[in-house]
Phi, psi and omega in degrees: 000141183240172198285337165293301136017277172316311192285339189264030171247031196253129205259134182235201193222124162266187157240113169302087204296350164258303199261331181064027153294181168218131197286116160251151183218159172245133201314337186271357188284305189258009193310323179260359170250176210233024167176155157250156179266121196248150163334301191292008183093297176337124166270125146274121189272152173291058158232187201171182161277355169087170182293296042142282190298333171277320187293278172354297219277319174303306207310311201288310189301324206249315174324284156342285181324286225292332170306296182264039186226000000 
């Protein structure tokens, strides 16, 4: 598995701001949508700058590696 691989099987945890369950989901389930849905109905909208700059920096990081292995 290589590190972007790695990083988007990596599960993070929400909160719901109406019911306060809590979501887990793992990043690449959610890398291309702009909200979850909690059991209870409530849309959490997503935001951010997105996946794009943290992925960029693994792909050059694991290039590297691979220049010294």
């Amino acid at each position: 598995m290589g590190l972007e691989e790695a990083f988007l099987d990596q599960e993070i945890v929400f909160s719901c701001p109406k019911c306060g369950r809590k979501l887990k989901v793992k990043l690449g389930n959610i890398k291309n949508q702009e909200s979850l849905r909690c059991s209870c109905g409530t849309i959490i909208k997503l935001e951010g700058k997105g996946f794009e700059e943290p992925l960029k920096a693994l792909r050059k990081l694991e290039e590297s590696l691979k220049k010294l292995f």
